[in-house]
Every structure is written in C-alpha cells, then in structure tokens.
TORTI-441459 format. One line per 5 residues: number of its first residue (from 0); their letters; for each residue x, z, y of C-alpha. Coordinates in steps of 0.25 Angstrom, whole numbers, plus 5000, padded with zeros to 4 digits. Example, Ala and Ser with C-alpha at 12.3 -4.5 7.8 and 13.67 -1.06 7.14 Angstrom:
// residues 2
0 = as = 5049:5031:4982; 5055:5029:4996
//
This chain:
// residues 318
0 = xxxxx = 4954:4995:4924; 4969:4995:4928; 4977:4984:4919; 4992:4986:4920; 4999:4973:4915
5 = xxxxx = 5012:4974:4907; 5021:4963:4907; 5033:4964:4898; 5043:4972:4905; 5032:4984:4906
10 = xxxxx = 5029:4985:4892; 5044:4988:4890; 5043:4999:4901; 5032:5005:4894; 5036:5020:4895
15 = xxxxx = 5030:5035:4892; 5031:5046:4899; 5026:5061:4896; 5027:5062:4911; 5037:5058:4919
20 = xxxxx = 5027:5060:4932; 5024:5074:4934; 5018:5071:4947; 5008:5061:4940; 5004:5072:4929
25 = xxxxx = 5003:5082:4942; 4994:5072:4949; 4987:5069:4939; 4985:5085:4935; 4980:5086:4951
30 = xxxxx = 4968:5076:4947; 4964:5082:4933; 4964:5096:4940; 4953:5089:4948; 4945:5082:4935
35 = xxxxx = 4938:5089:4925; 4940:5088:4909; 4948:5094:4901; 4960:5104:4906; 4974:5094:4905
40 = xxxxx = 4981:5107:4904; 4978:5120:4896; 4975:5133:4903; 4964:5129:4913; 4974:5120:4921
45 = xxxxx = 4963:5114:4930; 4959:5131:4934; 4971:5136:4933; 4978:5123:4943; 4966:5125:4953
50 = xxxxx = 4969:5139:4954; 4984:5135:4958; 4983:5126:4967; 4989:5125:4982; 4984:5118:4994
55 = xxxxx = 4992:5108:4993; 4990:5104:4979; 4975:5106:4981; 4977:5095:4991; 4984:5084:4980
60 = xxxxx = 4969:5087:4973; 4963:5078:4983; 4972:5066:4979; 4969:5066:4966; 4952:5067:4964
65 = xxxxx = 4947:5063:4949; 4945:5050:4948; 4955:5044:4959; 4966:5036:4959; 4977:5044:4961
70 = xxxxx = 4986:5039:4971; 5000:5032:4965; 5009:5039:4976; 5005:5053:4968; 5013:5048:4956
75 = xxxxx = 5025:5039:4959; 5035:5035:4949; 5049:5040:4952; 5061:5037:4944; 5066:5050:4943
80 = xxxxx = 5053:5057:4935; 5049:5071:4939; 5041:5078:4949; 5048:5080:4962; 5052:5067:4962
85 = xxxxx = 5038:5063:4961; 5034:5070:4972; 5045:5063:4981; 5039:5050:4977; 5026:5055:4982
90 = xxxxx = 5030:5063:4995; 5037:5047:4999; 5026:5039:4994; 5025:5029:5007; 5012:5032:5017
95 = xxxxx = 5006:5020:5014; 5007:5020:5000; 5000:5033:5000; 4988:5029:5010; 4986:5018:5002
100 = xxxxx = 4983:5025:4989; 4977:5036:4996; 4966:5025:5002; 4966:5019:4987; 4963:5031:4981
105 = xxxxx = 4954:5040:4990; 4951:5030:5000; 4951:5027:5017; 4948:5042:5019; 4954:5054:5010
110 = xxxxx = 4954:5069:5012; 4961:5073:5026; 4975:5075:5018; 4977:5063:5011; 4973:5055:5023
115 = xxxxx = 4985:5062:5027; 4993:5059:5016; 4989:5046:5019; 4994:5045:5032; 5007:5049:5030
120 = xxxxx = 5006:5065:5033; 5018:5072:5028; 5012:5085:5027; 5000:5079:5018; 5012:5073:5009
125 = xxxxx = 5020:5087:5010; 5004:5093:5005; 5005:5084:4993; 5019:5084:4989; 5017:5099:4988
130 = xxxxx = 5003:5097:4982; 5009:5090:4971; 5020:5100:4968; 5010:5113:4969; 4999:5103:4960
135 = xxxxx = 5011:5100:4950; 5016:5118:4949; 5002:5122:4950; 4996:5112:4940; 5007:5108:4930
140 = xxxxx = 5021:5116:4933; 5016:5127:4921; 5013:5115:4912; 5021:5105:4915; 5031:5108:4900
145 = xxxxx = 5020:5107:4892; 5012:5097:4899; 5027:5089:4896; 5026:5091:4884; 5011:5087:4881
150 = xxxxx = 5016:5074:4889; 5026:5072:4880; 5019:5072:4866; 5009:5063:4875; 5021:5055:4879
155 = xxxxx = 5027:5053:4864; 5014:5050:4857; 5013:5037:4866; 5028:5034:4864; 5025:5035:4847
160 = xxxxx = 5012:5026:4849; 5021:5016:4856; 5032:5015:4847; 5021:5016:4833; 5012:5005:4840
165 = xxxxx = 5018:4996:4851; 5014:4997:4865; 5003:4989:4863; 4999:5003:4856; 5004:5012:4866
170 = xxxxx = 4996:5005:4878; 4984:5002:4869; 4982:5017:4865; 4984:5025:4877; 4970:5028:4881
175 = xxxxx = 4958:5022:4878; 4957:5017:4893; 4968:5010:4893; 4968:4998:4885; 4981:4987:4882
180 = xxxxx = 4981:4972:4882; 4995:4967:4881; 4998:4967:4892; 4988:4975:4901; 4984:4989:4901
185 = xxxxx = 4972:4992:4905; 4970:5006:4909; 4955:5011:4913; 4959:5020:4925; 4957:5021:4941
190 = xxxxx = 4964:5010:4944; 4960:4996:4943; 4967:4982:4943; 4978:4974:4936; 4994:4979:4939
195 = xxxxx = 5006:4972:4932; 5017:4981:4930; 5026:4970:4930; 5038:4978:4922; 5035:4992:4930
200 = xxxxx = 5034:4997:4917; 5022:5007:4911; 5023:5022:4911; 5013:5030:4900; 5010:5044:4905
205 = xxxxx = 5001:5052:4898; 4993:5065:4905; 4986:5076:4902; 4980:5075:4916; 4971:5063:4915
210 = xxxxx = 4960:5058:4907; 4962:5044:4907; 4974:5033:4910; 4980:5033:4925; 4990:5024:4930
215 = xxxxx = 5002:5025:4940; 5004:5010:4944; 5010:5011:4960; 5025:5011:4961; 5034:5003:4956
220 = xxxxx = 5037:5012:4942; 5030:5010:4930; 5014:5010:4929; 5011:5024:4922; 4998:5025:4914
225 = xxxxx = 4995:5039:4913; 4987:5042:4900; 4979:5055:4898; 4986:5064:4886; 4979:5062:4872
230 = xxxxx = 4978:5078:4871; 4977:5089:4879; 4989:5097:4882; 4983:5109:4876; 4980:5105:4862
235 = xxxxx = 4988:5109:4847; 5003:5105:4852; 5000:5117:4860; 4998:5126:4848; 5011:5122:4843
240 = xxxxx = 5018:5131:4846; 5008:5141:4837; 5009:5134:4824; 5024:5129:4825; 5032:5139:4833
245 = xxxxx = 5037:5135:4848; 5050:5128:4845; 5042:5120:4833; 5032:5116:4843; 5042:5111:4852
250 = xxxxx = 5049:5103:4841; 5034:5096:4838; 5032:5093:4853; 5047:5089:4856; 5047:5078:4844
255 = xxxxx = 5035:5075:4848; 5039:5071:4861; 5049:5065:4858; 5044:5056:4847; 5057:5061:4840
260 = xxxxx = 5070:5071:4842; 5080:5074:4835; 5087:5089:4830; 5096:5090:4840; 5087:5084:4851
265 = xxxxx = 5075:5095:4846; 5086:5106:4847; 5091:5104:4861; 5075:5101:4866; 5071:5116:4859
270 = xxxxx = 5085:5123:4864; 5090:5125:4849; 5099:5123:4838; 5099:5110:4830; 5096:5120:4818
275 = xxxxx = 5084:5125:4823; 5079:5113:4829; 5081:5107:4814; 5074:5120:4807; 5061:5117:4816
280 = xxxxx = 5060:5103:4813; 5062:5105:4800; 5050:5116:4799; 5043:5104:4806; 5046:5094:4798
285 = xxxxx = 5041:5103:4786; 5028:5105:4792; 5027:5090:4793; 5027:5088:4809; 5041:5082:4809
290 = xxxxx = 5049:5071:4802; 5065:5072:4802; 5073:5061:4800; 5090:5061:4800; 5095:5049:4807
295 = xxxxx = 5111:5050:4805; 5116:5064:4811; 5101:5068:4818; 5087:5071:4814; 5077:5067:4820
300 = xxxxx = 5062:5073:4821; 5049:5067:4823; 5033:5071:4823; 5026:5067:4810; 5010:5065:4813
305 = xxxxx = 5008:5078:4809; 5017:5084:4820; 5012:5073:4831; 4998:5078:4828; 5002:5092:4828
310 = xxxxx = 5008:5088:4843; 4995:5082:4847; 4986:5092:4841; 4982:5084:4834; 4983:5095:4820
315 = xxx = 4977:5109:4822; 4986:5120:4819; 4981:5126:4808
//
C-alpha cells in the first residue's frame, strides 16, 4: 500500500491532465503490449504492434515486464509538456540515478543491456532513446488523435466530478484501489510506503493502458497517479459519427471535453462559420444532448446527461 500525504498546498495543486506525458502513455503501452486482457486499443493493437516492432524497441520490452515497477527515469516530468522533450529528460537522466532504479526494479543482475545501461554505456542509451521513439511510431503514432481525444472525455469527467462533489469526491471515486482519508491517499499498487508531497502538487492522469492505479512520485514535479480509463477506447462515442454525422459528433466530443464552449470557440475548433456552428448546436440541442445558454453577447453550450451518456457510451444508438 502506497499512501501519499497531502498537506494544504497540495490539495490546491490538484490538477487533471488528458496526458500531458506521451512518453508515460508510451511506456505504459510497452508494458500492456506485454500483458494480456482486453486490447487497449481497437484493431488488434497488441498483433498488429508485434508485427511492427524494430530491435530497438523490442529491446525497451525488457524494461518494462508485467508486474514491475517501472523505472521513474522512463517517465520524467518536464516543464515544457511533449514528447521530445521527454525523451531529453530520459537520454540525461544521471548514471547513478538509473542503476539505482534498475537494481530496485530488476535487481543486482539484469539482462546484459541494462547492465549496460546501468553502467553508463552511451550506445545502450542511444538503443533506448531510439527504442522509445520507434515504440511510440510503431505502437501509438496512428492513434495518438483519437487516443487524445478518449483522454480528453476521461479528463473532463473527472474535472465535472470535482467541481459536482469536492475533492473529497474526486479522490474518494477514482478507482476502487485507491481509497481517501483526508489527508492521505492510499493507493493499492507496486509500490509501498508513506511520501508526503509536501506542496509538489497531485497530477490525475487517466490510461487506457493500465488496469489499475500507477504512481510517478521521483523528481521534484507533481506526484502523478495514473488511473485506468472507465471505458474502452473503442466503444459508442465511436459510432458517433453514424448516428450524428462527423461535424455533430465532433461538436458532442469537443463540449464534452471541454466541460463547456461557446459558438465562436465551437466554430474556430471545427474550422467553420459561426452560423454553422450555431445550426449544429441547435439541432443538438433539439435532440436533447446540449443546453444553451446566452450570457451577454455569447452562447454558451454544454452536455445534458443525455449527451455525456451518449459520449460515454453509455446509450446504444438506436
């Protein structure tokens, strides 16, 4: 059991991201494409991956074996979100550092390469930085839009539960192994101990790549608990398009998102006029998945229930 103590100053840096880390997501995606369960991604990811890989990112396999801990270095925090800078953070991640959580994580003798690694080689560091780029353009380049925009909803449906019931509710209904008693989280997971964040803050970051809670505690960034998606990425927001025509769809997801937008903002995300951003809303609102409210010279647009189960998947089509 790992228990994370908030103080004061954390809970005010509470914050939720659909993925700010696309180097976490890819390291993650290495270790569920060595699990079994259900696909994380439609179209026989875990076959289709497989079949794609380089020597180099079949390497990064070993790093990550079901059940492990992965190592911290793998998914720094960096100011500047994105995933090359991720990968710079990795390629100058101290010698030390790395041995250390090599030998916590694998032990006093790994496979031949990471001992490597371990030892400060800069080849086997060249071998992983390009194992994580071929990993990430094999495994999620192709997906990575509408694996966004599965994170998103995620992302937005923990921000509405946060501002509907505290963050007593927020941290109290993440996952069933993760339980809140102000002020300690205590999250069933790898990992073991107490950590006070002592004001580093708390990052959420949900994943369609794990199946219970991980957390990204090293650094001095905020902790990150990554919690597993509620839905598969492949399931009735999907068919959207179908029943509500594309740019219909993408209005549901975008407000959805968003939690709220408003005409002029709908317009400029769908690359159209104000007048047709206001037609699709309102054929929206009619079939009674959005509410629109004026507020001086703007409208603003929001998901009813309908609509948020609709984006869920939680109605059926027909």
């Amino acid at each position: 059991m790992l228990r994370l103590w908030l103080d004061y100053e954390d809970l005010t840096r509470i914050r939720i991201t659909p993925g700010l880390s696309p180097l976490a997501q890819t390291v993650l995606g290495a270790q569920s494409l060595r699990g079994v369960g259900p696909e994380p991604l439609p179209g026989a990811w875990r076959s289709r991956t497989r079949a794609g890989l380089t020597g180099p990112s079949r390497l990064l396999l070993d790093l990550v074996p079901p059940g492990r801990w992965v190592p911290d270095f793998l998914t720094p925090y960096t100011l500047v979100p994105g995933f090359e800078p991720e990968v710079d953070a990795v390629a100058s991640t101290p010698v030390r550092r790395i041995r250390d959580e090599l030998e916590r994580s694998y032990g006093p003798r790994p496979v031949p390469w990471l001992r490597r690694l371990a030892g400060g080689d800069g080849e086997a560091m060249r071998t992983l930085v390009r194992g994580l780029r071929d990993f990430h353009r094999v495994a999620l380049a192709d997906s990575w839009s509408g694996l966004g925009d599965h994170l998103c909803a995620e992302a937005s449906r923990h921000a509405r539960t946060m501002a509907r019931d505290g963050i007593g509710g927020l941290l109290g209904g993440l996952h069933p192994a993760i339980r809140w008693t102000s002020p300690v989280l205590e999250i069933e997971t790898l990992r073991d101990g107490d950590v006070h964040l002592d004001g580093r803050g708390l990052l959420l970051m949900p994943s369609v790549f794990v199946a219970g809670p991980r957390v990204l505690v090293a650094g001095e960034g905020p902790a990150t608990v990554v919690v597993p998606s509620s839905r598969p990425i492949g399931g009735t927001g999907d068919t959207l398009p179908q029943v509500f025509g594309r740019t219909r769809a993408a209005v549901i997801r975008l407000v959805g998102a968003d939690g709220e937008l408003t005409t002029g903002t709908l317009a400029a995300r769908l690359g159209v006029s104000a007048a047709s951003a206001s037609q699709h809303a309102t054929a929206l609102r009619g079939a009674g998945l959005l509410t629109s409210e004026r507020r001086g010279k703007t409208v603003h647009h929001a998901l009813t229930p309908l609509g948020e189960r609709f984006l869920r998947g939680g109605v059926s089509p027909e």
